[in-house]
PDB file with SEQRES, HELIX, SHEET and CRYST1 records, atoms N, CA, C and O in Angstrom:
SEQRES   1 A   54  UNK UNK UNK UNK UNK UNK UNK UNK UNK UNK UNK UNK UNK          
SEQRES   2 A   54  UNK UNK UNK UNK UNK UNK UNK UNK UNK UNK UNK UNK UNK          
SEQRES   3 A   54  UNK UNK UNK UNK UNK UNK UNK UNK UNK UNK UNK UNK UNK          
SEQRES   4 A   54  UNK UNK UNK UNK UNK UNK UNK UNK UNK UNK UNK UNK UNK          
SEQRES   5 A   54  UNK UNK                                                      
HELIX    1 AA1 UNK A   13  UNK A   16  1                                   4    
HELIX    2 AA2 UNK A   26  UNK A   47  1                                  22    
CRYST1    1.000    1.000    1.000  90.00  90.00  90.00 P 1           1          
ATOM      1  N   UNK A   1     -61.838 -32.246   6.779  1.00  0.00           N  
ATOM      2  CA  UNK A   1     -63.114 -31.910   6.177  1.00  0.00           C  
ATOM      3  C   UNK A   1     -64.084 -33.077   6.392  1.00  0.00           C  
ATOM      4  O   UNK A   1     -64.057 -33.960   5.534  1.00  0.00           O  
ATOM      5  N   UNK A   2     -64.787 -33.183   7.235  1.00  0.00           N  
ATOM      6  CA  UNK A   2     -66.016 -34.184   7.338  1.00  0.00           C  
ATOM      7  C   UNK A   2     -67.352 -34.116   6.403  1.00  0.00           C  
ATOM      8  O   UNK A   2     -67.888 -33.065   6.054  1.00  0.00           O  
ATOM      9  N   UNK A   3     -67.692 -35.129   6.139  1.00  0.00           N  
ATOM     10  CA  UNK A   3     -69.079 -35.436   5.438  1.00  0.00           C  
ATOM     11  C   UNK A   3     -68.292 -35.128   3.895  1.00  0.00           C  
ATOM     12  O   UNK A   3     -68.885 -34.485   3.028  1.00  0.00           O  
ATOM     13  N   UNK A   4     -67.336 -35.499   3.747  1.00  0.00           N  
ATOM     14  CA  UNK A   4     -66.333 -34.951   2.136  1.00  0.00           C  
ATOM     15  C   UNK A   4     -66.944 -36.503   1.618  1.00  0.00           C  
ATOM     16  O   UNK A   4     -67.599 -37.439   2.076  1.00  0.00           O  
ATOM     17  N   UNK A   5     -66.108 -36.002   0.064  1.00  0.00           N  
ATOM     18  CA  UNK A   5     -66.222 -38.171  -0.638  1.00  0.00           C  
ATOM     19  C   UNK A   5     -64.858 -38.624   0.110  1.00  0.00           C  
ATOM     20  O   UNK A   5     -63.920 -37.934   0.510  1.00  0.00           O  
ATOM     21  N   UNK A   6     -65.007 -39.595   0.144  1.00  0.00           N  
ATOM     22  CA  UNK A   6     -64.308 -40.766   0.525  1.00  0.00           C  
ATOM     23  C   UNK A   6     -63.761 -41.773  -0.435  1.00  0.00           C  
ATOM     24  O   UNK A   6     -64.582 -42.352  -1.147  1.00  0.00           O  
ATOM     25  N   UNK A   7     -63.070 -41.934  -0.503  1.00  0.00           N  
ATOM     26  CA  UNK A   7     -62.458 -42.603  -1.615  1.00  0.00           C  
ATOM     27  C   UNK A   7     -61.546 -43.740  -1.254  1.00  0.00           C  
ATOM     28  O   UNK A   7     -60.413 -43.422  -0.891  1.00  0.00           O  
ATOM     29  N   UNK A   8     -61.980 -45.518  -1.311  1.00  0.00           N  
ATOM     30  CA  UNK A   8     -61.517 -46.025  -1.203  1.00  0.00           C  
ATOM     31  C   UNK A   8     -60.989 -46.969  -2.080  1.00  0.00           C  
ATOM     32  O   UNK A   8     -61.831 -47.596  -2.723  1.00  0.00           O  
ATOM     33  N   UNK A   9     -59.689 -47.267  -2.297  1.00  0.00           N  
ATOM     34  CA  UNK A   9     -59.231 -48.632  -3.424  1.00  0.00           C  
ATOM     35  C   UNK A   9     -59.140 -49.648  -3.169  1.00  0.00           C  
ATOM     36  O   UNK A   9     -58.598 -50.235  -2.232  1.00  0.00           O  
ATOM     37  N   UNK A  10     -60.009 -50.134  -4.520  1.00  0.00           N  
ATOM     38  CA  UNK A  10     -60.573 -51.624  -4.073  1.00  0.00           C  
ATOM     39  C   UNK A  10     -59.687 -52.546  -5.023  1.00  0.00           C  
ATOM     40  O   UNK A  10     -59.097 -52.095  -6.004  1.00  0.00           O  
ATOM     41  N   UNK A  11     -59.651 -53.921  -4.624  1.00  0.00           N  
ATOM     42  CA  UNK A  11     -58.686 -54.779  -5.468  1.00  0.00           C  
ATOM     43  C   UNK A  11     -59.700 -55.136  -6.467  1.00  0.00           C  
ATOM     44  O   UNK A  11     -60.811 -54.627  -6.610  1.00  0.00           O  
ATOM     45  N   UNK A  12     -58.895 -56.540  -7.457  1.00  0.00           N  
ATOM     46  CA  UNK A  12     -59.780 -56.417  -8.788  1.00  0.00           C  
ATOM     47  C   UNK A  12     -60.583 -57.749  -8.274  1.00  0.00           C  
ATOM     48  O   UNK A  12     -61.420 -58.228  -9.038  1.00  0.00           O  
ATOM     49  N   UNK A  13     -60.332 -58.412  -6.890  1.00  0.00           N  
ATOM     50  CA  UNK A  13     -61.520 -59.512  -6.750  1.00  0.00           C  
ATOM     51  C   UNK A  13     -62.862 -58.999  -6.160  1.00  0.00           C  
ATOM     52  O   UNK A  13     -63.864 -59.699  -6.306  1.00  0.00           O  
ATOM     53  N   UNK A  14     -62.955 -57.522  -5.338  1.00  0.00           N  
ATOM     54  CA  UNK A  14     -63.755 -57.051  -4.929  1.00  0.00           C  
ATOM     55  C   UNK A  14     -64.676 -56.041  -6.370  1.00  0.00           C  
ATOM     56  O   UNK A  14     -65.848 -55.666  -6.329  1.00  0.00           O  
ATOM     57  N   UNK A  15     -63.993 -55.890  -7.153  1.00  0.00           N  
ATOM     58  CA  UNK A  15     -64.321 -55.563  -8.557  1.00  0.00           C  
ATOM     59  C   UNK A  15     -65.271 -56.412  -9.385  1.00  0.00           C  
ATOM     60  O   UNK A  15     -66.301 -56.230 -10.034  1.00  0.00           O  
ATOM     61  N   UNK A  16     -64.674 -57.162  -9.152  1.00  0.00           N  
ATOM     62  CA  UNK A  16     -65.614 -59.026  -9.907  1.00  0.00           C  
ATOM     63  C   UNK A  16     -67.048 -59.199  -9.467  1.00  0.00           C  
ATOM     64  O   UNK A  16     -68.012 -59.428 -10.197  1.00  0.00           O  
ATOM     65  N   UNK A  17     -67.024 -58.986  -7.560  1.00  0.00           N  
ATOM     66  CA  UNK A  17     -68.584 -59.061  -7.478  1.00  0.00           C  
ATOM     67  C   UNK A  17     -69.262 -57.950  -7.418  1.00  0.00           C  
ATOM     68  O   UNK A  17     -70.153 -57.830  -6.577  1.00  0.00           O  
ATOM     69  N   UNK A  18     -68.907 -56.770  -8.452  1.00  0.00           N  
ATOM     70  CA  UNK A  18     -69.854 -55.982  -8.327  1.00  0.00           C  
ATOM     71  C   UNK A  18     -70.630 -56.071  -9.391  1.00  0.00           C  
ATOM     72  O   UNK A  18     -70.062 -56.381 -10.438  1.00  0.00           O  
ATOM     73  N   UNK A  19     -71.957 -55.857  -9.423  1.00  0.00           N  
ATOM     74  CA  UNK A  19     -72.797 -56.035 -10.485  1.00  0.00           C  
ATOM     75  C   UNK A  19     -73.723 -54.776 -10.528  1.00  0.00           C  
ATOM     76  O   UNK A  19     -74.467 -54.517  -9.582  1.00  0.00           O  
ATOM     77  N   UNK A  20     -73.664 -54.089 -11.523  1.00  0.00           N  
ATOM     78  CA  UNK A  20     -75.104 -52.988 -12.250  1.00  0.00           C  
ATOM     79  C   UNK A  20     -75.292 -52.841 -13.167  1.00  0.00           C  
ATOM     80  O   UNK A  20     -74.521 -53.418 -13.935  1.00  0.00           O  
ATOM     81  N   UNK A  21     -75.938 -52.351 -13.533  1.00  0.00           N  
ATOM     82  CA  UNK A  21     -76.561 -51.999 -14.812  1.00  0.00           C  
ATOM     83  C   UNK A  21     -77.886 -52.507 -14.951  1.00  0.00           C  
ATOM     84  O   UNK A  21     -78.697 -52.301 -14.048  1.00  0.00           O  
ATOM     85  N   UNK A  22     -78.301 -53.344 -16.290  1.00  0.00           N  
ATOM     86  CA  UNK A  22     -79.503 -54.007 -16.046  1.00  0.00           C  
ATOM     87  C   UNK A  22     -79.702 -55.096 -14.961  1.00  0.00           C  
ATOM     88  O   UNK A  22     -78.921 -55.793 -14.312  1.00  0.00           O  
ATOM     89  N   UNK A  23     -80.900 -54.986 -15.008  1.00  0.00           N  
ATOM     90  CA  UNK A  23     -81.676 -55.754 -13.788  1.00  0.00           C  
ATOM     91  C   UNK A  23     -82.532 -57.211 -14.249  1.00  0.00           C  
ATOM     92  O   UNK A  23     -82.621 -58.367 -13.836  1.00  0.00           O  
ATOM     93  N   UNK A  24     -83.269 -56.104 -15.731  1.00  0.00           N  
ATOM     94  CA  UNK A  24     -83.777 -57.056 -16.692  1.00  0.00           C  
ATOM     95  C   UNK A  24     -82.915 -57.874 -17.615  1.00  0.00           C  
ATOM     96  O   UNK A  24     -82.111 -57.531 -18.482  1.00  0.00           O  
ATOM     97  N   UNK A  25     -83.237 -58.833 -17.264  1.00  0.00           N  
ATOM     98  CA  UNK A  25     -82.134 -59.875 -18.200  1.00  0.00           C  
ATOM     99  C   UNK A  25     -83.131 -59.942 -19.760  1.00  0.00           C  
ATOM    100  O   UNK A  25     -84.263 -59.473 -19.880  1.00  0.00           O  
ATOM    101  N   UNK A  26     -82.373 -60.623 -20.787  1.00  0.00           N  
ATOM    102  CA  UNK A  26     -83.187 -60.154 -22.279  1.00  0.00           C  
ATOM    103  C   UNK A  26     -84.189 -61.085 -22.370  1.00  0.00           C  
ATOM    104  O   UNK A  26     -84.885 -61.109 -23.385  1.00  0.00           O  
ATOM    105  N   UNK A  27     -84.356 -61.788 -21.550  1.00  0.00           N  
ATOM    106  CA  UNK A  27     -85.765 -63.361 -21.612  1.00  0.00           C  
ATOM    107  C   UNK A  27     -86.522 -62.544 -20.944  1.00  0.00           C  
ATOM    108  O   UNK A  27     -87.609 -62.427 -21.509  1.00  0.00           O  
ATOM    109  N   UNK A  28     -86.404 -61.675 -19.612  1.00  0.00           N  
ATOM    110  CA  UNK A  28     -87.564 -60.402 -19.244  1.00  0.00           C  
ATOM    111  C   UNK A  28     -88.457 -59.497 -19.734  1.00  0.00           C  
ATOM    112  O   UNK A  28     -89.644 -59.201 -19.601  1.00  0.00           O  
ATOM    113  N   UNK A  29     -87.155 -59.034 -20.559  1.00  0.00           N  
ATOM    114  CA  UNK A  29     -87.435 -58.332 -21.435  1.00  0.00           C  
ATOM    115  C   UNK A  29     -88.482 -58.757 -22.379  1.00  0.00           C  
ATOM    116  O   UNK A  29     -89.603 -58.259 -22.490  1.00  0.00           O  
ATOM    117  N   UNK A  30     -87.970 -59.765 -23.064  1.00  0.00           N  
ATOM    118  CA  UNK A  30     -88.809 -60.848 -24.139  1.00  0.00           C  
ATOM    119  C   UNK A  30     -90.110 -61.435 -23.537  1.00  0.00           C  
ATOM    120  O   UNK A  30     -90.779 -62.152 -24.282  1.00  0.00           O  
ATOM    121  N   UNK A  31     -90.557 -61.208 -22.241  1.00  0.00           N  
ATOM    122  CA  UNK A  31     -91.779 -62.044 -21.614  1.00  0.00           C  
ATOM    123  C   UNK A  31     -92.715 -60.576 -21.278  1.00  0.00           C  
ATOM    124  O   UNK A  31     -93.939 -60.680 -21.209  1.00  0.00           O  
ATOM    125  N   UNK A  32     -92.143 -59.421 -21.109  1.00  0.00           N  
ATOM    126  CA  UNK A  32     -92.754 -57.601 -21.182  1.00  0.00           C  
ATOM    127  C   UNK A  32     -93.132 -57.462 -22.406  1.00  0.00           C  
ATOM    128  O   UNK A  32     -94.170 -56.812 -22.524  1.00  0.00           O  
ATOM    129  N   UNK A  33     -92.725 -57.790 -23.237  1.00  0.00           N  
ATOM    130  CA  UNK A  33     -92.563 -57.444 -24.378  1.00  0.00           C  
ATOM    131  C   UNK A  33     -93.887 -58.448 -25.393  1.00  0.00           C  
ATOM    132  O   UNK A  33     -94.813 -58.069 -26.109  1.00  0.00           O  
ATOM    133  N   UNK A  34     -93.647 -59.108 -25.205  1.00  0.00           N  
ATOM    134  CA  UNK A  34     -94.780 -60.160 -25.254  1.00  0.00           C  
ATOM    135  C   UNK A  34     -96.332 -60.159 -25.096  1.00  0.00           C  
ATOM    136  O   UNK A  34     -97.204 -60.612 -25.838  1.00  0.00           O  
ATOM    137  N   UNK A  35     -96.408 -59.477 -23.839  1.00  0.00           N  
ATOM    138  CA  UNK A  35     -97.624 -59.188 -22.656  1.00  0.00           C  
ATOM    139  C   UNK A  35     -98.265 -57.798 -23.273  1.00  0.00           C  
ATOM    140  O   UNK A  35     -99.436 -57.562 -23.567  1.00  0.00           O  
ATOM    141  N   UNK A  36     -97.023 -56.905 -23.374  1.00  0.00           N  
ATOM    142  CA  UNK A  36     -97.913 -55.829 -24.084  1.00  0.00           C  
ATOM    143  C   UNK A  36     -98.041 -55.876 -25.221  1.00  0.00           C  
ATOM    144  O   UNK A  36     -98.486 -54.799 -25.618  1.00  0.00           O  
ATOM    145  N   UNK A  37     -97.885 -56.573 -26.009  1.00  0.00           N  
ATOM    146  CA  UNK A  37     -98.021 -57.167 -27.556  1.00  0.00           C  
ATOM    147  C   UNK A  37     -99.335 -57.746 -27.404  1.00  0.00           C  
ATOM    148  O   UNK A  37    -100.304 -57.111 -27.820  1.00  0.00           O  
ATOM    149  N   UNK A  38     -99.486 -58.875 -26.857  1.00  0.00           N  
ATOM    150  CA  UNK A  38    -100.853 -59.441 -26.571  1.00  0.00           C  
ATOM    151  C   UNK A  38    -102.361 -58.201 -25.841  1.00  0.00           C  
ATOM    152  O   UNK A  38    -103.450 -57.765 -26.213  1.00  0.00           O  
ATOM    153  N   UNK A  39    -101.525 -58.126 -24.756  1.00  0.00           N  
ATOM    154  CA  UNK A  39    -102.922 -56.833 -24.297  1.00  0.00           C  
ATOM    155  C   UNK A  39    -103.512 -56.069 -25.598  1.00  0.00           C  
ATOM    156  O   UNK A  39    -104.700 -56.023 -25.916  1.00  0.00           O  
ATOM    157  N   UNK A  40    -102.350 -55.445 -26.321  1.00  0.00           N  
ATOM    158  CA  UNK A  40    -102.845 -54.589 -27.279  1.00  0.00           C  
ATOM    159  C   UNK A  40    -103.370 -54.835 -28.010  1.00  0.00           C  
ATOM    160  O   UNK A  40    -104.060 -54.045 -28.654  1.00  0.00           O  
ATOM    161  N   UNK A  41    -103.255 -56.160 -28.243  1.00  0.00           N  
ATOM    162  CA  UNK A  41    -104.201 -57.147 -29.649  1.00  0.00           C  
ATOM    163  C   UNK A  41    -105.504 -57.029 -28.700  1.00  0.00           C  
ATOM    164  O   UNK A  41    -106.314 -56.197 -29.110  1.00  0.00           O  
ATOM    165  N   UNK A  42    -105.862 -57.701 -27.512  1.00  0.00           N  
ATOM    166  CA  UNK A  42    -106.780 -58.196 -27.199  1.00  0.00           C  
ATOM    167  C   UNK A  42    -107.739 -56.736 -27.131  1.00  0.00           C  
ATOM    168  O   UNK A  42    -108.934 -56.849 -27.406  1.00  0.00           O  
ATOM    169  N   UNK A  43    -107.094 -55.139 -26.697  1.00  0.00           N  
ATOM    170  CA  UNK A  43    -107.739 -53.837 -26.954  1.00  0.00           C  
ATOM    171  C   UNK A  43    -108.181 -53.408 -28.184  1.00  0.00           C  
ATOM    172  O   UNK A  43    -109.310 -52.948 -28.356  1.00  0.00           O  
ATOM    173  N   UNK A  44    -107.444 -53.518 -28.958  1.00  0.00           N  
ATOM    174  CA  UNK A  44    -107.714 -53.901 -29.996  1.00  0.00           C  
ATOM    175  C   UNK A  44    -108.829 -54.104 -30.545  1.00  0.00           C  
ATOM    176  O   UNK A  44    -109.713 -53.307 -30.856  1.00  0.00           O  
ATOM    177  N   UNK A  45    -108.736 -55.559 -30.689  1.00  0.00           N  
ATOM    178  CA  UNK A  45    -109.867 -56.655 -30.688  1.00  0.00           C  
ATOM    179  C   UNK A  45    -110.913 -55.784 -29.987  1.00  0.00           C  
ATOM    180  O   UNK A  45    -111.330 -54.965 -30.806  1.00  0.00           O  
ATOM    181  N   UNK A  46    -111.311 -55.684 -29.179  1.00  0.00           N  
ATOM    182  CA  UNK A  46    -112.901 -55.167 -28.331  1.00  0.00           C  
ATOM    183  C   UNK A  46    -113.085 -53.945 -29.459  1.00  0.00           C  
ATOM    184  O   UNK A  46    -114.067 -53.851 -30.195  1.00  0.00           O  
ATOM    185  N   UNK A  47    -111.546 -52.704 -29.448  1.00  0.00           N  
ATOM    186  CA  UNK A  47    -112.272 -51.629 -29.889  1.00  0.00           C  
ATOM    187  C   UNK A  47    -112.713 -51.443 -31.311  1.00  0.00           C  
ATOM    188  O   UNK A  47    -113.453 -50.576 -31.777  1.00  0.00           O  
ATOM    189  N   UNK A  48    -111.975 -52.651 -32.025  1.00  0.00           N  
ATOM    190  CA  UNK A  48    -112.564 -52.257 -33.178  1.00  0.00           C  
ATOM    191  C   UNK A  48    -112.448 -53.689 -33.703  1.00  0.00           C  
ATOM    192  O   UNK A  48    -111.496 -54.122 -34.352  1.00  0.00           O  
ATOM    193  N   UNK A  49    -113.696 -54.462 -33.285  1.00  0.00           N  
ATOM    194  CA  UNK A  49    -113.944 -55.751 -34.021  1.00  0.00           C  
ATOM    195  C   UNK A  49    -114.711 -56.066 -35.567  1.00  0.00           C  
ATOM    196  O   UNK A  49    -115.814 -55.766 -36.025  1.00  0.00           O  
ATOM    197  N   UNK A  50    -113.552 -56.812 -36.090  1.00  0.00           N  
ATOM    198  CA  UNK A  50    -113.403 -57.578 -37.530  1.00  0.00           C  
ATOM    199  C   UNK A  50    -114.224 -58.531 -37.704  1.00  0.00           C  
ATOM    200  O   UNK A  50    -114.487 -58.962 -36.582  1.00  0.00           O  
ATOM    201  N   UNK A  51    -114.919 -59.247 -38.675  1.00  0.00           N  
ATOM    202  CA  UNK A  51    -114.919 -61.040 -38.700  1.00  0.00           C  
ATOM    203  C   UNK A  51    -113.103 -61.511 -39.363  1.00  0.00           C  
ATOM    204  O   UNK A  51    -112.384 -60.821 -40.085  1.00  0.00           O  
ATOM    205  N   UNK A  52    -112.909 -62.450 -38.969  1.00  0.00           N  
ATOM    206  CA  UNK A  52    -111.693 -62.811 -39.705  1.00  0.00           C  
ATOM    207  C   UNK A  52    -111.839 -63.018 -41.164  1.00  0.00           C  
ATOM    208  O   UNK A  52    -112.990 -63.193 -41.564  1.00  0.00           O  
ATOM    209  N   UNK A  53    -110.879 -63.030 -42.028  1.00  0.00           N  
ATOM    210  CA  UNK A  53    -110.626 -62.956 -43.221  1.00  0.00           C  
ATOM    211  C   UNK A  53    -110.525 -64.288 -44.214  1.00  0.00           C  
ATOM    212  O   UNK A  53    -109.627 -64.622 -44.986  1.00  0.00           O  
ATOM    213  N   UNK A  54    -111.733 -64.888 -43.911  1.00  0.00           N  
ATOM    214  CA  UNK A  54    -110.658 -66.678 -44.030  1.00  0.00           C  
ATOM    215  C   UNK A  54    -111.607 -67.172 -45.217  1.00  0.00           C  
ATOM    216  O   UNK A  54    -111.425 -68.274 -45.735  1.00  0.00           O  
TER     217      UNK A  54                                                      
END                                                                             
């Protein structure tokens, strides 16, 4: 049967360098996360400006 799955067994050192899942590590995350925190203040800010409270 051609073009079938293929199925090959792999040992557990060829196991070790496989890597998936996230891409974003959690300091990425934490620097995205950040950015749209700030943008939204600064939209914010324009659309509906305060004097501060002080």
């Amino acid at each position: 049967m051609e073009g079938g799955i293929k199925i090959k067994e792999i040992d557990q050192e060829d196991l070790d360098k496989i890597k998936g899942g996230a891409v974003v590590s959690i300091w990425t995350g934490i620097v995205i996360a950040a950015i749209v925190v700030f943008i939204s203040g600064v939209i914010e800010g324009i659309t509906n400006p305060e004097r501060c409270h002080g």
